[in-house]
N, CA, C and O atoms as a Maestro MAE file, in Angstrom:
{
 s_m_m2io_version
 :::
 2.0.0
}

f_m_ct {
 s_m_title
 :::
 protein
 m_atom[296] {
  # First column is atom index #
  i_m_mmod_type
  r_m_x_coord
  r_m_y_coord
  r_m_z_coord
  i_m_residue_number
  s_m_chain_name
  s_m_pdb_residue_name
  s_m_pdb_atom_name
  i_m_atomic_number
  :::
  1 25 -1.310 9.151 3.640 1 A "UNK " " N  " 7
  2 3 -0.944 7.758 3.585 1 A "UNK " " CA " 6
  3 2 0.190 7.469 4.554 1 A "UNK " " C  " 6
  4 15 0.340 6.315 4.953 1 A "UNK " " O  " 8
  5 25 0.898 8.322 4.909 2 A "UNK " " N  " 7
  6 3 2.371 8.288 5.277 2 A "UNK " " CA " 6
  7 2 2.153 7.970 7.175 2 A "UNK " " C  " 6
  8 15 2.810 7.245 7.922 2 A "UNK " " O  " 8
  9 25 0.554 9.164 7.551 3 A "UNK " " N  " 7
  10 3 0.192 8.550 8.603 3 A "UNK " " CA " 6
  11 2 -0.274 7.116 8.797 3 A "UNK " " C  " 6
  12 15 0.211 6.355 9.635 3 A "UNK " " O  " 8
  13 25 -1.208 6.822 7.994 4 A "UNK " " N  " 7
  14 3 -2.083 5.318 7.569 4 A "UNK " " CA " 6
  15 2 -0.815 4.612 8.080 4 A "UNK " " C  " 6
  16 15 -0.892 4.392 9.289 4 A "UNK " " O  " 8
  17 25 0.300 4.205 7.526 5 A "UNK " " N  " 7
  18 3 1.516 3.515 7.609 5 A "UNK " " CA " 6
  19 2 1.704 3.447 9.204 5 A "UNK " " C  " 6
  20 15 1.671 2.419 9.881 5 A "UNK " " O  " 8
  21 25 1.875 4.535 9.584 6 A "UNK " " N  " 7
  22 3 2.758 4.509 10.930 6 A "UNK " " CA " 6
  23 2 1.901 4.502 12.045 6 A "UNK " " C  " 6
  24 15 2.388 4.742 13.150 6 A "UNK " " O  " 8
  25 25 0.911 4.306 11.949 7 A "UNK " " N  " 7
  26 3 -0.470 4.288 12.751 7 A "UNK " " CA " 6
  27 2 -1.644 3.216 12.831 7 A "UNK " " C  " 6
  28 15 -2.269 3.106 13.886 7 A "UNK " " O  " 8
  29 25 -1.962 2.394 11.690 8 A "UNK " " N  " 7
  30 3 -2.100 1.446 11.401 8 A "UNK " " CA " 6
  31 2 -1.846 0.066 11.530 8 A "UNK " " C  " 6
  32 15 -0.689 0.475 11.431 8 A "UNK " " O  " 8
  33 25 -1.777 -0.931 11.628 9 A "UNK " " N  " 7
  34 3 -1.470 -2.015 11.555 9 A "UNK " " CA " 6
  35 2 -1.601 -2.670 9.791 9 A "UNK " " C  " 6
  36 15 -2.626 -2.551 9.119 9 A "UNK " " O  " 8
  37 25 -0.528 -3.239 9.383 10 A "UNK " " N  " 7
  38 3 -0.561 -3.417 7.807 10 A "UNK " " CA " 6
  39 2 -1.488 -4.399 7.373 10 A "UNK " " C  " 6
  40 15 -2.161 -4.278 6.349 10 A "UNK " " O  " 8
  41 25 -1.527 -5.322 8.106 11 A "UNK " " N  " 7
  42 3 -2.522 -6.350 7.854 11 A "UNK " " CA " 6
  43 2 -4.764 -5.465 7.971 11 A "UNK " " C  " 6
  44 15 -5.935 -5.826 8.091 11 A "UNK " " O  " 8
  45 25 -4.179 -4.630 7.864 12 A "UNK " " N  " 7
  46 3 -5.673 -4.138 8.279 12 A "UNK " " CA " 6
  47 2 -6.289 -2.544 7.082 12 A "UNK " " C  " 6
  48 15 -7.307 -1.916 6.793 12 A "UNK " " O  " 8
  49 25 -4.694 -2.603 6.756 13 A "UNK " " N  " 7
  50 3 -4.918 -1.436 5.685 13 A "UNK " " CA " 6
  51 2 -5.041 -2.339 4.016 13 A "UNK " " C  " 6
  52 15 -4.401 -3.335 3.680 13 A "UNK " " O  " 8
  53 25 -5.972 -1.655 3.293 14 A "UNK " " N  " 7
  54 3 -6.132 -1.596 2.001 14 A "UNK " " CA " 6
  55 2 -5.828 -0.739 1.189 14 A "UNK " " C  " 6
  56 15 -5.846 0.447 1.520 14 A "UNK " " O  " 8
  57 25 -5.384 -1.239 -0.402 15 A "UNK " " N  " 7
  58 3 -5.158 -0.469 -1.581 15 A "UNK " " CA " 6
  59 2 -6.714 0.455 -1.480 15 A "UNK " " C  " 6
  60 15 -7.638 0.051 -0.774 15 A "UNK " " O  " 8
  61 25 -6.794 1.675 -2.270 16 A "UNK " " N  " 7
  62 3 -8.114 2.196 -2.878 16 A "UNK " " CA " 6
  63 2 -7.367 3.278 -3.459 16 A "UNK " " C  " 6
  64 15 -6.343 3.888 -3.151 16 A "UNK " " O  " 8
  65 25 -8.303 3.328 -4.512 17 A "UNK " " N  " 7
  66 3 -7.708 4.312 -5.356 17 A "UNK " " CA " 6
  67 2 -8.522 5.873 -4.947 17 A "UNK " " C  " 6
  68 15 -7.970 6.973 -4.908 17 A "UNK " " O  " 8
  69 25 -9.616 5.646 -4.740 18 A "UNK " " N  " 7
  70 3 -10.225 6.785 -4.083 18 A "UNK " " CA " 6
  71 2 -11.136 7.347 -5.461 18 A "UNK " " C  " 6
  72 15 -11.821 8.366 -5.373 18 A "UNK " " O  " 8
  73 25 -11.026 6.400 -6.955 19 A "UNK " " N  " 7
  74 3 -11.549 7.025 -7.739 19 A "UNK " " CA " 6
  75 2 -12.893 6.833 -8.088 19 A "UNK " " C  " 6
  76 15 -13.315 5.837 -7.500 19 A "UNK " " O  " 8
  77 25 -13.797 7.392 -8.835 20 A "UNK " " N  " 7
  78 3 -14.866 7.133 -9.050 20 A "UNK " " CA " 6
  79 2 -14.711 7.748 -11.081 20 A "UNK " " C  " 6
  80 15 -13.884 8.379 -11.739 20 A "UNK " " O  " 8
  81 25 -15.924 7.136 -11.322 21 A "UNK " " N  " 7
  82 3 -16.237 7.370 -12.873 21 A "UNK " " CA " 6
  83 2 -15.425 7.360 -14.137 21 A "UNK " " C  " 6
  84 15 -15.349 6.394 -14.896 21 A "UNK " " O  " 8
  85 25 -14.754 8.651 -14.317 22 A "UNK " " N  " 7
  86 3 -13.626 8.080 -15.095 22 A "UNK " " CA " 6
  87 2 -12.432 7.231 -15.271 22 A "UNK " " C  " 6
  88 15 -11.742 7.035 -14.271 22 A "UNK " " O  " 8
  89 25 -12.188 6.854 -16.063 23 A "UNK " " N  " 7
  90 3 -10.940 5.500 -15.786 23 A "UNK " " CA " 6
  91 2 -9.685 6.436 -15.646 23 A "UNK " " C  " 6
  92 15 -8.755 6.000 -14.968 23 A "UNK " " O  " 8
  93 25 -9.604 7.289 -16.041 24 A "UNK " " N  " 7
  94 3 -8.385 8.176 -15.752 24 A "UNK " " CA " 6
  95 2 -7.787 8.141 -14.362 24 A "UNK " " C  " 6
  96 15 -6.610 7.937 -14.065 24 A "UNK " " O  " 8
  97 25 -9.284 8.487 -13.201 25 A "UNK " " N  " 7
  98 3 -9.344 8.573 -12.055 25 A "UNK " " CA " 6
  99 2 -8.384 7.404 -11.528 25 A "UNK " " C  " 6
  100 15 -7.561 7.719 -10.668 25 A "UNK " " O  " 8
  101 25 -8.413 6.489 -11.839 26 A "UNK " " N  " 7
  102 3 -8.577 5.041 -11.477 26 A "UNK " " CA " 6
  103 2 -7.292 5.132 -11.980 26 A "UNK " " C  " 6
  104 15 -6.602 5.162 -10.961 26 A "UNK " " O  " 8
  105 25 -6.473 5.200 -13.038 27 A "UNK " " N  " 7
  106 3 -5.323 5.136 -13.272 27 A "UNK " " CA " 6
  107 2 -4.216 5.727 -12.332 27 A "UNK " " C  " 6
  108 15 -3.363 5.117 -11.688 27 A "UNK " " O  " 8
  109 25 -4.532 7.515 -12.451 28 A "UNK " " N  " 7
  110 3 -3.825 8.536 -11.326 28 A "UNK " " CA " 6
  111 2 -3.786 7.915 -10.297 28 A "UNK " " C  " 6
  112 15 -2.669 7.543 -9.938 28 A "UNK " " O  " 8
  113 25 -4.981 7.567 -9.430 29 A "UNK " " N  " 7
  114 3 -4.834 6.709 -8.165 29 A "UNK " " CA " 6
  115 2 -4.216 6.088 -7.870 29 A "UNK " " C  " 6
  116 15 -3.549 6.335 -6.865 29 A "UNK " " O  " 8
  117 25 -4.002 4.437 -8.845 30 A "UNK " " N  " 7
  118 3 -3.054 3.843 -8.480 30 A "UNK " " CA " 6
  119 2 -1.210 4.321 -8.709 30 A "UNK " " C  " 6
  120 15 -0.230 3.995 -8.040 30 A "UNK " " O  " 8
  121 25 -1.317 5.117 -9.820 31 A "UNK " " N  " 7
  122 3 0.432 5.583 -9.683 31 A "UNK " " CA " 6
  123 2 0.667 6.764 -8.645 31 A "UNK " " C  " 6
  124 15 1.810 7.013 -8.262 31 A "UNK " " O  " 8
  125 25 -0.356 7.437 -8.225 32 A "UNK " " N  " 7
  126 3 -0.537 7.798 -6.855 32 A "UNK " " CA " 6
  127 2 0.042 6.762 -5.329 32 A "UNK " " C  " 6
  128 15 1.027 6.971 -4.620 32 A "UNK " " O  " 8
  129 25 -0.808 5.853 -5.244 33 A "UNK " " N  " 7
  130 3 -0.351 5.374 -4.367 33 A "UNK " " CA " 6
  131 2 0.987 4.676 -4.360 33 A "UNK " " C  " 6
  132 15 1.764 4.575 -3.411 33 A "UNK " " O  " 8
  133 25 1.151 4.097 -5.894 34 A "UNK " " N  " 7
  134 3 2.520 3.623 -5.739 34 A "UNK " " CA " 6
  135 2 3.685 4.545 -5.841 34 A "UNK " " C  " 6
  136 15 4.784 4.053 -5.586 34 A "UNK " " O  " 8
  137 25 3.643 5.434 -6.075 35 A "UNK " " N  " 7
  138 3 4.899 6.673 -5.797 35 A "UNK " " CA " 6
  139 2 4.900 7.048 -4.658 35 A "UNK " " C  " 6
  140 15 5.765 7.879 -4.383 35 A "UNK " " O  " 8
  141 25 3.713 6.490 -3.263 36 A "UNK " " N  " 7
  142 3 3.832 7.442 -2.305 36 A "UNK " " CA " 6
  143 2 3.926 6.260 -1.481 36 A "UNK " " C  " 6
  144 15 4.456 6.464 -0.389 36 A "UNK " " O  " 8
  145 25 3.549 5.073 -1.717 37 A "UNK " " N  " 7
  146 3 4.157 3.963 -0.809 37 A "UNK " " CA " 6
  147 2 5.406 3.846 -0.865 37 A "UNK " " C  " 6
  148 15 6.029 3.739 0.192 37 A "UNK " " O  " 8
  149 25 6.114 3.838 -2.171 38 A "UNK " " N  " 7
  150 3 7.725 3.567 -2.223 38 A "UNK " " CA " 6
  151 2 8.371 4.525 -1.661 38 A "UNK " " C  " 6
  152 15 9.404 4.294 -1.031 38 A "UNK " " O  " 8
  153 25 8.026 5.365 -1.754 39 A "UNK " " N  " 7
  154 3 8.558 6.817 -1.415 39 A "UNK " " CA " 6
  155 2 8.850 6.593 0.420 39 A "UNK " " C  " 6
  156 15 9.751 7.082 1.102 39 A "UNK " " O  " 8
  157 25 7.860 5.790 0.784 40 A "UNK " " N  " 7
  158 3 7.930 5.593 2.759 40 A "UNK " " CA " 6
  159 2 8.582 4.624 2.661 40 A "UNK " " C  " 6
  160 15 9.505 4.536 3.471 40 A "UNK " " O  " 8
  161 25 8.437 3.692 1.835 41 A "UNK " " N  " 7
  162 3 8.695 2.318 2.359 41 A "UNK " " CA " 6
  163 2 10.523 2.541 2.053 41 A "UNK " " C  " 6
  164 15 11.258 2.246 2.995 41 A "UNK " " O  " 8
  165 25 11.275 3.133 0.541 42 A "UNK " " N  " 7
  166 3 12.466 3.430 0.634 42 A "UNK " " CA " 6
  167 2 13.081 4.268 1.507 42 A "UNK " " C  " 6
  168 15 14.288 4.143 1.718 42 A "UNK " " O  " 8
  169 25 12.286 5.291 2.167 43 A "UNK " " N  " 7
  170 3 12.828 5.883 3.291 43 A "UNK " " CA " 6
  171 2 13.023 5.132 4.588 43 A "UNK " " C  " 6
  172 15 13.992 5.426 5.287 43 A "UNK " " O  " 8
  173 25 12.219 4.230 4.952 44 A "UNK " " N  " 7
  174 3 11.825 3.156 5.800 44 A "UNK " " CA " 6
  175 2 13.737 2.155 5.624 44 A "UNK " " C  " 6
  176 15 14.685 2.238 6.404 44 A "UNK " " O  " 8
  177 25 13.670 1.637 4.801 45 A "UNK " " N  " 7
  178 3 14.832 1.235 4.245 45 A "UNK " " CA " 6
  179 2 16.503 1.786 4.331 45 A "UNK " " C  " 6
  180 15 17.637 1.401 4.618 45 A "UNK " " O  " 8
  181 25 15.875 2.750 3.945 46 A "UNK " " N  " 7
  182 3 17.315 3.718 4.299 46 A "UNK " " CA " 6
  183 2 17.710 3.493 5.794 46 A "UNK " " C  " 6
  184 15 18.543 2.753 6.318 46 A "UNK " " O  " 8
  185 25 16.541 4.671 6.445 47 A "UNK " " N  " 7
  186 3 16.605 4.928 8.117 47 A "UNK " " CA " 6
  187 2 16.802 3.475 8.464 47 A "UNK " " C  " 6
  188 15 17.002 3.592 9.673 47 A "UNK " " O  " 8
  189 25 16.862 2.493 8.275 48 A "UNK " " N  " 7
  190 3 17.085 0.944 8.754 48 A "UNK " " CA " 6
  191 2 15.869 0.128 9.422 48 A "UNK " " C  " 6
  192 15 15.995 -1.016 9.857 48 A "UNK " " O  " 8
  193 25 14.405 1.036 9.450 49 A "UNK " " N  " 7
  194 3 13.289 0.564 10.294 49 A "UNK " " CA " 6
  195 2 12.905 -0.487 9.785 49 A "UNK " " C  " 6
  196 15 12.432 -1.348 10.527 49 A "UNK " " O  " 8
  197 25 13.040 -0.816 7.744 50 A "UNK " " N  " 7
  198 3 12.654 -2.349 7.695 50 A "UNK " " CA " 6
  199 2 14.037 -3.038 6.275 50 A "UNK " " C  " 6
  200 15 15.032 -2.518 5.770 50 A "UNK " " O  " 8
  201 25 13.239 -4.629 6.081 51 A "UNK " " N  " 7
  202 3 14.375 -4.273 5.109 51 A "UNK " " CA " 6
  203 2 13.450 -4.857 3.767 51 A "UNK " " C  " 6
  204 15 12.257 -5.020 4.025 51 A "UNK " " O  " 8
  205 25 13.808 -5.126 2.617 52 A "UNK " " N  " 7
  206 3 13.811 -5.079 1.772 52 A "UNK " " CA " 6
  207 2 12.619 -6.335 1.696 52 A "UNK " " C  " 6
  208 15 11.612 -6.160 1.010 52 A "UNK " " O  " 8
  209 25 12.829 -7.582 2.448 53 A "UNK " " N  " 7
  210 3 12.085 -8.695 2.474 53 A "UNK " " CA " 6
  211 2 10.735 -7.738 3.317 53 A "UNK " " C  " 6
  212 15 9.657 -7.552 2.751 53 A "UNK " " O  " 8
  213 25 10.947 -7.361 4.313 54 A "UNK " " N  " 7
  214 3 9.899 -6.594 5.139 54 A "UNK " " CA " 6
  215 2 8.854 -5.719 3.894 54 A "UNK " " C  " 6
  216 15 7.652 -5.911 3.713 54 A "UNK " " O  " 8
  217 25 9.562 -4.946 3.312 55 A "UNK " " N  " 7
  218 3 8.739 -3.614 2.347 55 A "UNK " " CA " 6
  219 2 8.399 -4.885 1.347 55 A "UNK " " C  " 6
  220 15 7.338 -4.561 0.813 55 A "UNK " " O  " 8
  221 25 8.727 -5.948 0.932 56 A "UNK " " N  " 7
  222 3 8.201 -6.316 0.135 56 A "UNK " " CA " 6
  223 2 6.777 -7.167 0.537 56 A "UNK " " C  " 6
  224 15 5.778 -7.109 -0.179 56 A "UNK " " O  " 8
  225 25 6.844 -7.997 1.844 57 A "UNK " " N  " 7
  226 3 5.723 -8.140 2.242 57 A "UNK " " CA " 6
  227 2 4.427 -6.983 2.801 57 A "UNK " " C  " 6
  228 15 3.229 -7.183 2.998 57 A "UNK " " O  " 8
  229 25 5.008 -6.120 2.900 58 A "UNK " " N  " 7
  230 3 3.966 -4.520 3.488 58 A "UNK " " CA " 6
  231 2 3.713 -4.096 1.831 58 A "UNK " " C  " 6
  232 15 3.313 -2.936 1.741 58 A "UNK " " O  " 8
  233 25 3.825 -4.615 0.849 59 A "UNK " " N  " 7
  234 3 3.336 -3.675 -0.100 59 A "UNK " " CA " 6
  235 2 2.218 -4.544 -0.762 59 A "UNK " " C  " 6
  236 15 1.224 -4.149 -1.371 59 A "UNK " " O  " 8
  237 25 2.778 -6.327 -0.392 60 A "UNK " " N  " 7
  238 3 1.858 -7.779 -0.906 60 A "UNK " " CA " 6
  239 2 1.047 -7.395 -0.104 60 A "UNK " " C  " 6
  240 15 -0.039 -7.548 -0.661 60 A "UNK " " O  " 8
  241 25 0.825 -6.812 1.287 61 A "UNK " " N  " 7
  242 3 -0.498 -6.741 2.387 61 A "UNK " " CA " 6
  243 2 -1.412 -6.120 1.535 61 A "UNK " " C  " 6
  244 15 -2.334 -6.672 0.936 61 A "UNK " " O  " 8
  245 25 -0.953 -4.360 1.506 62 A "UNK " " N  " 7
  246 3 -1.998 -3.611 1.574 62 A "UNK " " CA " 6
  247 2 -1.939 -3.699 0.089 62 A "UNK " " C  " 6
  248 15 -2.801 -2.846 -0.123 62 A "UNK " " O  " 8
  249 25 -1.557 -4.105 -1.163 63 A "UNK " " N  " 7
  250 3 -1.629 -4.205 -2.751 63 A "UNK " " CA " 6
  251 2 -2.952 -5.222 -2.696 63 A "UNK " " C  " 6
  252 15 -3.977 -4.929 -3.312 63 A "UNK " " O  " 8
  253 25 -2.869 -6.134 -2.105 64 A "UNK " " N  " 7
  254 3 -4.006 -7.402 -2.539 64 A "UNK " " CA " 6
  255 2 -4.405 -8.140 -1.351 64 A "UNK " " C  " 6
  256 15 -5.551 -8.279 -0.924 64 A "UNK " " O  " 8
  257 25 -3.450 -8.540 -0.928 65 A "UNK " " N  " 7
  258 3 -3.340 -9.626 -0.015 65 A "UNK " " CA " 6
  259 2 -4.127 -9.539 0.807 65 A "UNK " " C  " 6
  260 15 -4.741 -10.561 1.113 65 A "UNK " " O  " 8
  261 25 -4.414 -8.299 1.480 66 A "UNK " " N  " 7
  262 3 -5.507 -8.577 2.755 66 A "UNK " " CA " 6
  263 2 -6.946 -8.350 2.243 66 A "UNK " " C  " 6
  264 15 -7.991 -8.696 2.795 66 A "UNK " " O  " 8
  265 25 -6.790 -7.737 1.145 67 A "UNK " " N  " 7
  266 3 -8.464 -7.843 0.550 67 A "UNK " " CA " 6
  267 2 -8.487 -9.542 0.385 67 A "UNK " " C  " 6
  268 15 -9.426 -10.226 0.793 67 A "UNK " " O  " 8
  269 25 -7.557 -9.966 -0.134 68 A "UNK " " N  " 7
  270 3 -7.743 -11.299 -0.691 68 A "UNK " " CA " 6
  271 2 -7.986 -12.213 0.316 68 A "UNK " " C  " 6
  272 15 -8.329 -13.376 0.103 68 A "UNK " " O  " 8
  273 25 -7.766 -11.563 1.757 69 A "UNK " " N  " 7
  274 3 -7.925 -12.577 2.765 69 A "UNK " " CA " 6
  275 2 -9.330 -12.057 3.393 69 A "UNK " " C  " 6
  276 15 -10.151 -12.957 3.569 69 A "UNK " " O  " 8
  277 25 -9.765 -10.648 3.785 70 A "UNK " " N  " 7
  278 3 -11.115 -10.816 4.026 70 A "UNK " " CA " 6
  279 2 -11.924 -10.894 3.661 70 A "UNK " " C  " 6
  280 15 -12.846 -11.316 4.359 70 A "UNK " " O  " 8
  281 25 -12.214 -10.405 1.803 71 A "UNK " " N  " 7
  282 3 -13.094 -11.066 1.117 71 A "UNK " " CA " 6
  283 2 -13.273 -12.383 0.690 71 A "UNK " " C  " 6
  284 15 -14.154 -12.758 -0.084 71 A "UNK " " O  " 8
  285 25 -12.154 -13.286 1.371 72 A "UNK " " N  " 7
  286 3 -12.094 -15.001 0.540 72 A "UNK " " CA " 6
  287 2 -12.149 -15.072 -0.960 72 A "UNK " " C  " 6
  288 15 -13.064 -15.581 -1.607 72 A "UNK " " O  " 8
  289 25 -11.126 -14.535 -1.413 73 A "UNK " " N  " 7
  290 3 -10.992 -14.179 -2.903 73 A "UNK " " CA " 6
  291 2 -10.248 -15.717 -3.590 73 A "UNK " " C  " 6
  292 15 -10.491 -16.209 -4.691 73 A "UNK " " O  " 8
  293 25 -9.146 -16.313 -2.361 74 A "UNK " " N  " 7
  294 3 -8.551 -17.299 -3.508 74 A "UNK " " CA " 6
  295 2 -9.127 -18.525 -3.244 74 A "UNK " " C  " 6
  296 15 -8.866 -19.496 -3.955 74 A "UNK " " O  " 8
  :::
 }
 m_bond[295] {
  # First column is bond index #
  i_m_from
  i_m_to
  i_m_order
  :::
  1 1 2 1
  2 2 3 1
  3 3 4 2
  4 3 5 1
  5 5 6 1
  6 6 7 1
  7 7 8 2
  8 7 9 1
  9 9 10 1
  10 10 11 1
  11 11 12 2
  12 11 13 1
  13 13 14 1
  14 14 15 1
  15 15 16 2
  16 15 17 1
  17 17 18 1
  18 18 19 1
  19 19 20 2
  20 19 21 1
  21 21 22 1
  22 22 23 1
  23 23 24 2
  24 23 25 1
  25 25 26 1
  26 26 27 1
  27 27 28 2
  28 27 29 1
  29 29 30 1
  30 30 31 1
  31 31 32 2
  32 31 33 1
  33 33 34 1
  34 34 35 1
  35 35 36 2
  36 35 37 1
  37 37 38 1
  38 38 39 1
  39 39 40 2
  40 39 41 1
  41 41 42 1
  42 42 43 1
  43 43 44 2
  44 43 45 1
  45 45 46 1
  46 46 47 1
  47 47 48 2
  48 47 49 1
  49 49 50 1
  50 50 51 1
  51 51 52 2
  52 51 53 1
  53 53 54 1
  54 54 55 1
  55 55 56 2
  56 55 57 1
  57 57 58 1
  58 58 59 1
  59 59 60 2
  60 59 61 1
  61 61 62 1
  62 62 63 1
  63 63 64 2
  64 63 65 1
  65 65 66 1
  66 66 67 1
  67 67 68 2
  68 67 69 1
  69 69 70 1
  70 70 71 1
  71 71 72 2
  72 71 73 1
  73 73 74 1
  74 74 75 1
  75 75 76 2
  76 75 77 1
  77 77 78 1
  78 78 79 1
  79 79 80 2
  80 79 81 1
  81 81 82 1
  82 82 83 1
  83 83 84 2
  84 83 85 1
  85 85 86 1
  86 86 87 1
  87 87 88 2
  88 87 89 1
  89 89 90 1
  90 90 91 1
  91 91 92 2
  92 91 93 1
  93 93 94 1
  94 94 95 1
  95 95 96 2
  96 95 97 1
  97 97 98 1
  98 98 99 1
  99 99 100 2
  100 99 101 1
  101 101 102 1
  102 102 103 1
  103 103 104 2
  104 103 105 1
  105 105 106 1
  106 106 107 1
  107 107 108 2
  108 107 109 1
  109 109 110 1
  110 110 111 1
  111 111 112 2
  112 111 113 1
  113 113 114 1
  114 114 115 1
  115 115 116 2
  116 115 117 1
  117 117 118 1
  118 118 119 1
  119 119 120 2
  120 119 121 1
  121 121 122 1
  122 122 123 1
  123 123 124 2
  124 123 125 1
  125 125 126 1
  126 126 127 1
  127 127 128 2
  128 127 129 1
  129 129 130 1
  130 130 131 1
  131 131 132 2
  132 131 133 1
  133 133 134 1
  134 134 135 1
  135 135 136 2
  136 135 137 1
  137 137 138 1
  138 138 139 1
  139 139 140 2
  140 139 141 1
  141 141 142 1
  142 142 143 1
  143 143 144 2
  144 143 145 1
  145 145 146 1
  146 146 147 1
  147 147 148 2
  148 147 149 1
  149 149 150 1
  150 150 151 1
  151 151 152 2
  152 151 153 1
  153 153 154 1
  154 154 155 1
  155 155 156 2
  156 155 157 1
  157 157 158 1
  158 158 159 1
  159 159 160 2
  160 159 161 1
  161 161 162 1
  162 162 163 1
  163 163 164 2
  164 163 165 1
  165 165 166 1
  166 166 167 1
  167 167 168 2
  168 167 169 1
  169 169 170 1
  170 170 171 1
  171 171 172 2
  172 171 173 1
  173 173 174 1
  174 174 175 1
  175 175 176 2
  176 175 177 1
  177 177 178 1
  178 178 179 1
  179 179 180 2
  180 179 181 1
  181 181 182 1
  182 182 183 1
  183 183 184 2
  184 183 185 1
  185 185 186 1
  186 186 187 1
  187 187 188 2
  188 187 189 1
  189 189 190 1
  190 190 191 1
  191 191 192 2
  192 191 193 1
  193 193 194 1
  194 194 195 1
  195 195 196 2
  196 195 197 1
  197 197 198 1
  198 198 199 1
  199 199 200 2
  200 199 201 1
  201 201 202 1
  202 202 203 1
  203 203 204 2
  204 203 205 1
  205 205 206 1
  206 206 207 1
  207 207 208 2
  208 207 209 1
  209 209 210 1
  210 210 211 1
  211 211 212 2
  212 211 213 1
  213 213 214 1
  214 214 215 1
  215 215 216 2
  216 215 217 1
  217 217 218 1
  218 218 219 1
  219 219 220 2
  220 219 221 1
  221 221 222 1
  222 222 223 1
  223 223 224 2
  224 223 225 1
  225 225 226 1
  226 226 227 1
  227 227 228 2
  228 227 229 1
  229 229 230 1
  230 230 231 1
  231 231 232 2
  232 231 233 1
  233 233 234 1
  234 234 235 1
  235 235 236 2
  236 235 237 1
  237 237 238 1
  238 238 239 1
  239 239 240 2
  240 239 241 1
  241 241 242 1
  242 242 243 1
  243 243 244 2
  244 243 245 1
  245 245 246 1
  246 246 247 1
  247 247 248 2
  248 247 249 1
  249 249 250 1
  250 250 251 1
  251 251 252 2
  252 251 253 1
  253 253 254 1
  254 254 255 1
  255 255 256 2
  256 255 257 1
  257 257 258 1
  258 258 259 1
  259 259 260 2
  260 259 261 1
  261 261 262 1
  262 262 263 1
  263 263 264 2
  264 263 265 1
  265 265 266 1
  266 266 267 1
  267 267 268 2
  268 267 269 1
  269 269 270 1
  270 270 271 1
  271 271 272 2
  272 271 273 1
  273 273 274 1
  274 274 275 1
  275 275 276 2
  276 275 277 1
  277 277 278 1
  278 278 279 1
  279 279 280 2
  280 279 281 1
  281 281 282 1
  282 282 283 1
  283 283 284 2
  284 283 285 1
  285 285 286 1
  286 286 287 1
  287 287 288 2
  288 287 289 1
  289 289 290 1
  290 290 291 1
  291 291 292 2
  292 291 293 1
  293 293 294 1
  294 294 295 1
  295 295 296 2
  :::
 }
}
C-alpha cells in the first residue's frame, strides 16, 4: 500500500478490502487498511510532506470518494 501511495495518483486509487466469503475477511481488511494508511499518512505528517487538512482529504479520496465519483453513487 505504502508503494500504491507514493506512486499513484490519489484521486485514482480505491479502498478494497481484498476479501472474499467470510465476513471476518471483510472486517480484517478494512482495519488492515486503516492501520496501514494512518500509519503513512502520520508519517507523511511528521516528515512535513502533508498536513493534517491534506491526510484528511487523501483518506475522503481513496475511503469513498472516488468510487463515489466514478460509479455516480450520489
Amino acid at each position: 500500500m505504502g508503494e500504491a501511495l507514493e506512486m499513484g495518483p490519489f484521486f485514482k486509487q480505491l479502498y478494497s478490502s481484498d476479501a472474499f466469503g467470510l465476513a471476518e475477511l471483510y472486517y480484517l481488511g478494512q482495519l488492515q487498511f486503516r492501520r496501514v494508511l494512518k500509519q503513512h499518512l502520520d508519517r507523511w505528517i511528521a516528515e512535513g510532506m502533508c498536513n493534517l487538512a491534506e491526510a484528511d482529504r487523501i483518506v475522503a479520496m481513496i475511503a469513498s470518494g472516488n468510487s463515489r465519483r466514478i460509479y455516480s453513487l450520489d
